[in-house]
N, C-alpha and C positions, 0 to 999 in steps of 0.2 A: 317313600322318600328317604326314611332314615338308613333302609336300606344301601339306598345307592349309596352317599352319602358316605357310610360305611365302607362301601367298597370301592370309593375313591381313595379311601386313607391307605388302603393295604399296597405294601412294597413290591412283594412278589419276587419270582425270579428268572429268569429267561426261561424263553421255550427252549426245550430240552432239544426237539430236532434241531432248531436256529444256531442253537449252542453249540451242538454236534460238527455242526458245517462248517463253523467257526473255527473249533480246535481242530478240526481234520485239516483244515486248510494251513494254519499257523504250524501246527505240527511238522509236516512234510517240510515247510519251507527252511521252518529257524532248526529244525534236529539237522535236515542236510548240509544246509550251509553255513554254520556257526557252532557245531561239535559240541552239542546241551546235552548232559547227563541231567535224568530228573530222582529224584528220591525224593519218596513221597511215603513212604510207608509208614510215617506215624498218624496219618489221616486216614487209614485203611481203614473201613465202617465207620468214618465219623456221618454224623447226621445231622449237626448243631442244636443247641445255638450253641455257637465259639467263637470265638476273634483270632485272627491272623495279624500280627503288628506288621508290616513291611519294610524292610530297609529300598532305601528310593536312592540310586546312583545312577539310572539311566532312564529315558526316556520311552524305553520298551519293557519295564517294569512291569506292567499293567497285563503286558501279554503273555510274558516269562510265569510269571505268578498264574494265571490264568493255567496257562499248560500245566502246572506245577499239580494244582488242587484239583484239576478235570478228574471225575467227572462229578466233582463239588461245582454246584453254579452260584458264584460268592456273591455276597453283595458288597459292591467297591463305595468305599467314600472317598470319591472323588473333587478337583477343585472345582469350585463355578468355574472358571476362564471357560471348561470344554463345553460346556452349553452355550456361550457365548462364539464358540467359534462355529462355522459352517462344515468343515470338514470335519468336523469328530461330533457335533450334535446331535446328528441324526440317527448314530449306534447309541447313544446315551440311553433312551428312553426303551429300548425293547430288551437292554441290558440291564434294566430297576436298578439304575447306580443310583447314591444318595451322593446330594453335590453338598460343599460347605462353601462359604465365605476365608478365604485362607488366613490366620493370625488378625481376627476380628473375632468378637462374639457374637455365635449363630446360635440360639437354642435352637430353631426349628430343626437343624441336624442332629441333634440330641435327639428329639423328641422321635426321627424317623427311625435313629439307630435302635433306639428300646423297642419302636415298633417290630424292627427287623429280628430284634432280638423273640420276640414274642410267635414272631412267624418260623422261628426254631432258624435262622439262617444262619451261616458263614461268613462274619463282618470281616473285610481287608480294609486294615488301616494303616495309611504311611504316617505312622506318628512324627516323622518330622518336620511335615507338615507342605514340605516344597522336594522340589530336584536339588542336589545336589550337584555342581558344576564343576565337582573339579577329585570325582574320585574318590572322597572319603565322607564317611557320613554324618550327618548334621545334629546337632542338638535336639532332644525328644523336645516337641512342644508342649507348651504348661498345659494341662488340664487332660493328660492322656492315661496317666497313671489311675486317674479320680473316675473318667469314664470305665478304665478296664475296670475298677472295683466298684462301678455304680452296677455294670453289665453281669457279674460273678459267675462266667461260662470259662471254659479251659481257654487257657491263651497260647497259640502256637507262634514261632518265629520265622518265617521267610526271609531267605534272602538267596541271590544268586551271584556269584566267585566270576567275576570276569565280563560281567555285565557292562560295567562303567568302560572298560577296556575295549569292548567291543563295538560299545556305541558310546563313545567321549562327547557328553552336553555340549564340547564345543569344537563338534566335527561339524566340516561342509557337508550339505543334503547328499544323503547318497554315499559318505563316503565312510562306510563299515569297516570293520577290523575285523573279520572274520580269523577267531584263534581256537578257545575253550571257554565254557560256561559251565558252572557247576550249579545245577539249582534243586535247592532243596528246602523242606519245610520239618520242622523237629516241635516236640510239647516240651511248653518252656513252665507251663503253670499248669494246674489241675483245678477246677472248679472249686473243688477245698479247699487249696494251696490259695485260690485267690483270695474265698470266704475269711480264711483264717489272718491274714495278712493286712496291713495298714498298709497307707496309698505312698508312707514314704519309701519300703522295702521294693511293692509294686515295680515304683517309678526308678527305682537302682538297679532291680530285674531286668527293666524295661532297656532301659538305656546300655547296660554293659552287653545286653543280644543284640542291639542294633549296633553299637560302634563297630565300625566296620573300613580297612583303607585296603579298594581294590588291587590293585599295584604291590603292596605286601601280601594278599591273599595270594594273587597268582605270579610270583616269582620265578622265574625261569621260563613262561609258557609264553608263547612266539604267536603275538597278532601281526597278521599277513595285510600292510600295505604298501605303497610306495608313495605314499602322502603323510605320513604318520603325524606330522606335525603342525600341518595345514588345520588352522582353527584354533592351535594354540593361544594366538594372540588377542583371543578375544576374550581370554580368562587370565592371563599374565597380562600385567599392564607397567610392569614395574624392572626394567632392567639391573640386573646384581652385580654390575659392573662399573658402568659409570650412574646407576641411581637415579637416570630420567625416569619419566613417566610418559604411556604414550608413547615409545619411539620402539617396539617390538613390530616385530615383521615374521612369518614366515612361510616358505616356501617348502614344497617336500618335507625334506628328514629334519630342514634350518630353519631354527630359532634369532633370529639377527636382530641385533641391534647397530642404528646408526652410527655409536662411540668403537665396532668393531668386534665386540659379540657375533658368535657364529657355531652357537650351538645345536649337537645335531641327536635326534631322538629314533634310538632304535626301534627295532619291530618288538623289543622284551620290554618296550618300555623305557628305557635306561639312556640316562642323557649323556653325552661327549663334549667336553670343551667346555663345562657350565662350571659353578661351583656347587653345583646338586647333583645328585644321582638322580631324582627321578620329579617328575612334574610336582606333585605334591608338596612335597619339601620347599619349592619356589611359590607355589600358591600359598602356601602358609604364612613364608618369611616376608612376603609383600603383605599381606593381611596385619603379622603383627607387627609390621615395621609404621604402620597409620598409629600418629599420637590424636588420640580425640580427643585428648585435652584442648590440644590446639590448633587443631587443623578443622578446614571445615568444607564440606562440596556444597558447592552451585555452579549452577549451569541454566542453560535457555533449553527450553524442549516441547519438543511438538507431543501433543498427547492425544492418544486413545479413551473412547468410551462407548458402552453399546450405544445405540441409533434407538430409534421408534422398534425397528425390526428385531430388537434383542439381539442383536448380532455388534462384533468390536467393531466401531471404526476407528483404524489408525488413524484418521486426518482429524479428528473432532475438534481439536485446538493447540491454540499456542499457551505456554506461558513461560514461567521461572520458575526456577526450585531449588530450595536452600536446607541444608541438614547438619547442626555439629549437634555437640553433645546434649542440649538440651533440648534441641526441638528443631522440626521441619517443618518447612514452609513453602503451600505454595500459590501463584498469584498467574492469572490468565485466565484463558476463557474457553468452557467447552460447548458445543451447538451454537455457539453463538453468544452463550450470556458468559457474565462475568462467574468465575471462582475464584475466591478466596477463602484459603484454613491453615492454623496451626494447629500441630501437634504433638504432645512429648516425644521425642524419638524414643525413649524408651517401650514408649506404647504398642510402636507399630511393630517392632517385637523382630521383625525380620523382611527384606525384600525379596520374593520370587522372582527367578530372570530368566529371559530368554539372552544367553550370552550375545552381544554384538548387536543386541537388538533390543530390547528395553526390561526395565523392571514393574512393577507393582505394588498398587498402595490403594488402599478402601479408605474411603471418605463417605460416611452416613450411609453407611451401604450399596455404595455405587463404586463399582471395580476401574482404576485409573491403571491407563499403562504409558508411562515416562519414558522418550526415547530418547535419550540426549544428544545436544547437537553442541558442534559438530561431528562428532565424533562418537557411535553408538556403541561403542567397545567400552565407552567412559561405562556402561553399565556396572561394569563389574568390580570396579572400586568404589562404586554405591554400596553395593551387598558386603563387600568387605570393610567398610567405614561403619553401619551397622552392626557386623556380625561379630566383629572388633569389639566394640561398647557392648553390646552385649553380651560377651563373653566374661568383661571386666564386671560388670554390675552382678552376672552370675556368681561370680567369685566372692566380690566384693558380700554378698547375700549369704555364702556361706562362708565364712567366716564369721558373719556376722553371729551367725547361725551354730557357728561351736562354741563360741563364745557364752553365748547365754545357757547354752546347754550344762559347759563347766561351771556356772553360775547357779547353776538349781539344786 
């Protein structure tokens, strides 16, 4: 009995042929048609344990990386959502990924990581914690630094040059950019380097390899669509013109607004008739153009939650949701019973989104996805109302933070 038992805990890692089939297939498909150089040669005889931090700008991350470390079979910590969903589930489990709880406290995923570690693996980890929506990378999340020097194995950096470019979080299904990818993995720490080092130095390590804005990596390099702009508007919500919100449109190469905006986005990226050169620059200036002091979002929204089946239902209920600077709220009902909770915003730390289509929030351990209505595009000045505040409180924390320093 203890045996077994025992041999439920162990993580394990994919069947090597299973794996085999997997990378041969992915291989052929994304080196043909998406121009992926891999460099990988600082992994050459690794045999773990080690950590892989991962820069997360696109939503084939998962796979890129994968080609990158082959014929490393890593163990991915991955979100819950993909166990909750049906169509990515079912590879979860014969791939021994380790799922978390996203910007909530999970020990159990601590506890499987040290396992993994113990079974000599190759941990990938997106310290940011979520996707990235708009091209450039996201703040390390708190407690990544403290894991990598809980772990004390050599820490490699991942990432891939053209990735976000080629698959834009807020492209229509289907509609790739086929340009250039550069994907490669480098040793950012050494086992000693970690041992020797406090979790502040770490976490400065950690963050200056991850910053990352794909659109300055690949300057000049020509992604091949004739929609290139199609999707935009579900991550601009904020016209730099006449300053509505909400009234962005586009079509093909145009970015339009109803005040007369008719901005057009080339295959290098590079905007026309805007007063930006490149998307980013506009996700930014709408991001920090939100005063949290005194603005605040609600909205009516139908919400998601798994079923009996563990599986998400989008229909699960109705309710409202309310978010300024001190705290979100929300009121409605899912399966049928009532909820109600508040929360500091501060807390929830950050919203994962699917752009145009809803965001995320844990409440007691149970995964919430918020689709606003009317209008599901409203998602994404949720995340930047958020990510806003918490930029400022970051700040605000250090400074706090030199302060007392000069003081000792």
């Amino acid at each position: 009995m203890d045996k077994k038992k025992k041999s439920k805990k162990k993580i394990g890692k994919a069947n090597p042929l299973f794996y085999a089939a997997i990378y041969a297939f992915f291989k052929h498909k994304y080196t043909k048609k998406y121009n992926i150089t891999f460099d990988k040669s600082a992994i050459k005889g690794l045999k773990g344990p080690a950590v892989v931090i991962a820069t997360h700008t696109c939503d084939k991350d998962h796979i890129l990386s994968a080609l990158t470390l082959y014929p490393l079979r890593p163990t991915y910590i991955v979100s819950e959502h993909f166990i909750h969903d049906r169509s990515s589930a079912g590879l979860l489990k014969p791939l021994h990924v380790i799922t978390k709880k996203m910007f909530t406290p999970d020990p159990t995923t601590i506890m499987k990581v040290m396992r993994a570690k113990r079974e000599n693996a190759v941990i990938v980890i997106f310290p940011e914690g979520r996707l990235s929506c708009y091209g450039h990378t996201l703040p390390v999340a708190e407690g990544t630094a403290e894991l990598i020097k809980k772990l004390g194995v050599p820490l490699y950096i991942w990432k891939a040059d053209g990735a976000y470019l080629t698959f834009p979080k807020w492209r229509n299904k289907g509609d790739d950019r086929p340009g250039k990818i550069n994907s490669s993995v480098k040793l950012l720490l050494s086992a000693e380097e970690v041992a020797a080092m406090d979790t502040k130095d770490i976490k400065s390590i950690t963050e200056a390899a991850v910053l990352h804005d794909d659109e300055l990596a690949m300057q000049g390099v020509e992604y091949r669509s004739d929609t290139m702009a199609e999707g935009a508007d579900k991550v601009l919500f904020k016209c730099p013109n006449c300053l509505k919100e909400g009234t962005i449109t586009t079509e093909g190469r145009h970015i339009r607004c109803e005040c007369g905006l008719d901005a057009e986005l080339d295959n290098f990226y590079r905007l026309h008739n805007a007063p930006f050169e490149r998307l980013n620059e506009w996700f930014e200036w709408q991001q920090t153009s939100i005063d949290t002091e005194t603005e605040f979002m609600k909205t009516e929204a139908r919400l998601g939650c798994c079923g009996e089946d563990g599986f998400m239902n989008p229909n699960a209920g109705e309710g409202e949701v309310y978010m300024d600077k001190d705290v979100f709220r929300m009121k409605g009902t899912l399966h049928g019973e009532p909820i109600e909770f508040s929360i500091a915003s501060e807390k929830i730390g950050a919203f994962p989104i699917s752009p145009g289509d809803h965001f995320d929030i844990y409440h007691e351990g149970r995964l919430i996805y918020v689709y606003p209505k009317p209008d599901l595009r409203a998602t994404v000045k949720w995340v930047c109302f958020l990510d806003n505040l918490m930029d400022k409180k970051r700040a605000e924390k250090e400074k706090t933070a030199k302060k007392e320093a000069l003081t000792v």
